[in-house]
N, C-alpha and C positions, 0 to 999 in steps of 0.2 A: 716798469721801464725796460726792464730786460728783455723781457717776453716782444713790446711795441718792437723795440730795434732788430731782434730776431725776425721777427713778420714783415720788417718792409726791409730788410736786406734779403730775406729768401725770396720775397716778392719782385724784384729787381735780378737777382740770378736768373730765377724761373725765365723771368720777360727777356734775357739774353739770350738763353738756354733755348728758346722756342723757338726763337729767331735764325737760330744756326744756319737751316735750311736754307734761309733769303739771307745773301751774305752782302745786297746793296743795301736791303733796310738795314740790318743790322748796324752797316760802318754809317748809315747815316743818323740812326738812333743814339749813338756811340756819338757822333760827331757836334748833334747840337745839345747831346745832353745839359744838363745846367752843375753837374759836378765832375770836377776831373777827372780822365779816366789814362788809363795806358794800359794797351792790346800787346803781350807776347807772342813771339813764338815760341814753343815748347823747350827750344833750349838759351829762350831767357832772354831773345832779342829783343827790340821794339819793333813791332809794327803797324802801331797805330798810338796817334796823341789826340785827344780833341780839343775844342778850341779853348774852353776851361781849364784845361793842362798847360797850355800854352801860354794861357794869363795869369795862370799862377804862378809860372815857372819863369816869368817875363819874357820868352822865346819865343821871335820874332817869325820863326818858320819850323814847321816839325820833321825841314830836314837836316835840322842838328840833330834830332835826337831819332828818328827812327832809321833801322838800321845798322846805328854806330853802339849805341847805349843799350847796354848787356846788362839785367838786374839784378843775376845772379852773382858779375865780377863787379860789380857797385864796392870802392871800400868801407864807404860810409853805410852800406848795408850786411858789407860782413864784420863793421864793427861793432854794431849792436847785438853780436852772439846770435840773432835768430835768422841767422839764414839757414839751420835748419828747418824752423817750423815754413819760412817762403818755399823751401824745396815741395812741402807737403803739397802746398798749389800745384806744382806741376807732375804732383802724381797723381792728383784727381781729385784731391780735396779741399774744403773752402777755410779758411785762414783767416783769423782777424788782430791785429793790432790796433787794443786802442790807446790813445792818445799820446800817439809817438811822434815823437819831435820831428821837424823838418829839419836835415842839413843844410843851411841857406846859403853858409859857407862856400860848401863844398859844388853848388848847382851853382853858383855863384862864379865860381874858379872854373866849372868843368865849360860853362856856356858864357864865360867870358862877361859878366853881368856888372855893370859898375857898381847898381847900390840898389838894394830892395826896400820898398816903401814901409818895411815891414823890420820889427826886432827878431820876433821869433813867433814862428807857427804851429800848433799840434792839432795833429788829425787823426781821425778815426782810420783806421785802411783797413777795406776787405779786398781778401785777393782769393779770388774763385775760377775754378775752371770752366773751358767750353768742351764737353763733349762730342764724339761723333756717335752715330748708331753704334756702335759697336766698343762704347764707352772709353774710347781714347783721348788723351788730352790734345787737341788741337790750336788753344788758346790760351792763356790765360790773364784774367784781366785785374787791373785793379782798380778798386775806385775810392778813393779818396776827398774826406768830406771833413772840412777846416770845425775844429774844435773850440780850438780857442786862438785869437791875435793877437798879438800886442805890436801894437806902429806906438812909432817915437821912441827914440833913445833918452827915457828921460827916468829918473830914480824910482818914481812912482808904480811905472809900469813895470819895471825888476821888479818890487816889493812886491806888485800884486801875482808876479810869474812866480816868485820863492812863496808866497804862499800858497798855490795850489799847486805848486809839485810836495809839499810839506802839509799839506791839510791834515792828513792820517796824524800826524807827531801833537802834540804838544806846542801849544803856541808858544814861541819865545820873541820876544819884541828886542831882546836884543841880536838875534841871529838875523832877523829880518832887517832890521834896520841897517847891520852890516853889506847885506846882500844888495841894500836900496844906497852902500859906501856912503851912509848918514851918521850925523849922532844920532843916538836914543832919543835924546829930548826932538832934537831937528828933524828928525825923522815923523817923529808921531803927529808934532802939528803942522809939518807940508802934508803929509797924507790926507789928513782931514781937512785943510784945506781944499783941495784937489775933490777930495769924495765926499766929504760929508758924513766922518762916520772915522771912527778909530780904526788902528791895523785890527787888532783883537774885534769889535765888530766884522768887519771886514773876512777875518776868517771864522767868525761861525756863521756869519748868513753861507759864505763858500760852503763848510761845512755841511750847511742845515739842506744845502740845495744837494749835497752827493746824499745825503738819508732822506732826503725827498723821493729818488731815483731808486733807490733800495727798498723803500717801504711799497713802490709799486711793482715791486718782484714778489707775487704771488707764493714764488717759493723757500721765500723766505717769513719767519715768523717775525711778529716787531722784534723781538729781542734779538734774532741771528741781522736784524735791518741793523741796526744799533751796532751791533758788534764788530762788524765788515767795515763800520764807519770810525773804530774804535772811540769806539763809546759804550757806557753802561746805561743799558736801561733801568731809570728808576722816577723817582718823582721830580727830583731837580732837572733832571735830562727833558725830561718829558714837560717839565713847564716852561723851557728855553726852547722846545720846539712849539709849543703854545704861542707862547712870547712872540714867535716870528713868524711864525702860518697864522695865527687866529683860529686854531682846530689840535685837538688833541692825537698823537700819531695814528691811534685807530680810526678817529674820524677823518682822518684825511684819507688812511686806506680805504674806508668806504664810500668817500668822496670822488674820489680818484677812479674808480671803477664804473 
């Protein structure tokens, strides 16, 4: 899985990167894309949204935002501590943050926004530069591709956001169910009402799906796949991923290939 996402993110650099020369395909390439994007200039402004950006961000015209919105003075992005590694972007190198929350709040208050249809968003972000001949930074873009959703404000949808930011731990059904502000008991049969399936099902299919993603990193052996998912490979582990694939972890690595 690693290796797939590496290949079609450098595949999409490259196809920007080619493009420099023709800067009208470019901003139109950029423009009808189908994943949001936002075009810097080297010292951090906006200069470009496309329309994607624009309907995720609910922003009616992008000239709120290009121009004015600096991403280097973002606070909600020098509150997450990496704005050094975004600096890297604009010294030439490509950056990835994955599944970093959206501030909905904070885009919310800056653009004046009454209510997003939406609880909380995490995205993948790659932020890469544009080169000229003479390998300076002239752009830099990011583009960002929705991870995971959650619309509706309702207990459910918390329970299921607390259990994959918490997938790695130890399932505890009473920590979830405080997060879902349920009892224990009220808790576990609204869930399964709603899904079909316990909290604890619920976090080992999550689970079984991030060592799915692992097992197809090549460069990993099944036991380092297991481990990264904190888990032990052994025969129970391995007939709970049976259980839920229908294939044993190495058949699936060779399946998968």
């Amino acid at each position: 899985m690693g290796n797939n996402i590496d290949e079609r993110q450098n595949s999409i650099i490259d196809s920007f990167q080619s493009l420099f020369g023709e800067k009208e395909l470019l901003a139109k390439v950029i423009e009808f894309f189908p994943y949001p994007i936002q075009v810097y200039a080297p010292d951090g402004t906006s200069v470009l949204v496309n329309r994607a950006m624009l309907s995720e961000s609910h922003v009616s015209s992008a000239d709120t935002i290009v121009g004015k919105y600096n991403v280097l003075k973002d606070p909600s992005v020098i509150a997450t501590g990496q704005l050094h590694v975004l600096r890297q972007a604009f010294q030439g190198e490509t950056v990835f943050f994955p599944d970093a929350k959206v501030p909905l709040e904070d885009i919310a208050e800056r653009y004046g926004i009454q209510d997003f249809d939406v609880e909380a968003v995490y995205q993948d972000i790659t932020v890469f530069p544009i080169l000229d001949d003479e390998e300076r930074v002239i752009y830099v873009v990011a583009l960002l591709i929705n991870r995971r959703v959650y619309r509706g404000k309702n207990e459910i949808e918390k329970a299921k956001e607390y259990i994959e930011n918490h997938w790695l731990e130890r399932f505890d059904a009473t920590k979830t169910a405080k997060a879902a502000c349920l009892s224990k008991a009220h808790f576990t049969k609204l869930f399964k009402k709603h899904t079909g399936m316990t909290p604890h099902e619920y976090y080992t299919n999550y689970k079984i799906s991030k060592l799915k993603e692992k097992l197809l990193d090549t460069n990993l052996s099944i036991t380092q796949a297991f481990a990264a998912c904190n888990m032990e490979y052994n025969g129970h582990s391995a007939r709970v991923f049976k259980d839920k694939t229908g294939v044993s972890p190495s058949q699936y690595r060779k399946i998968s290939r």
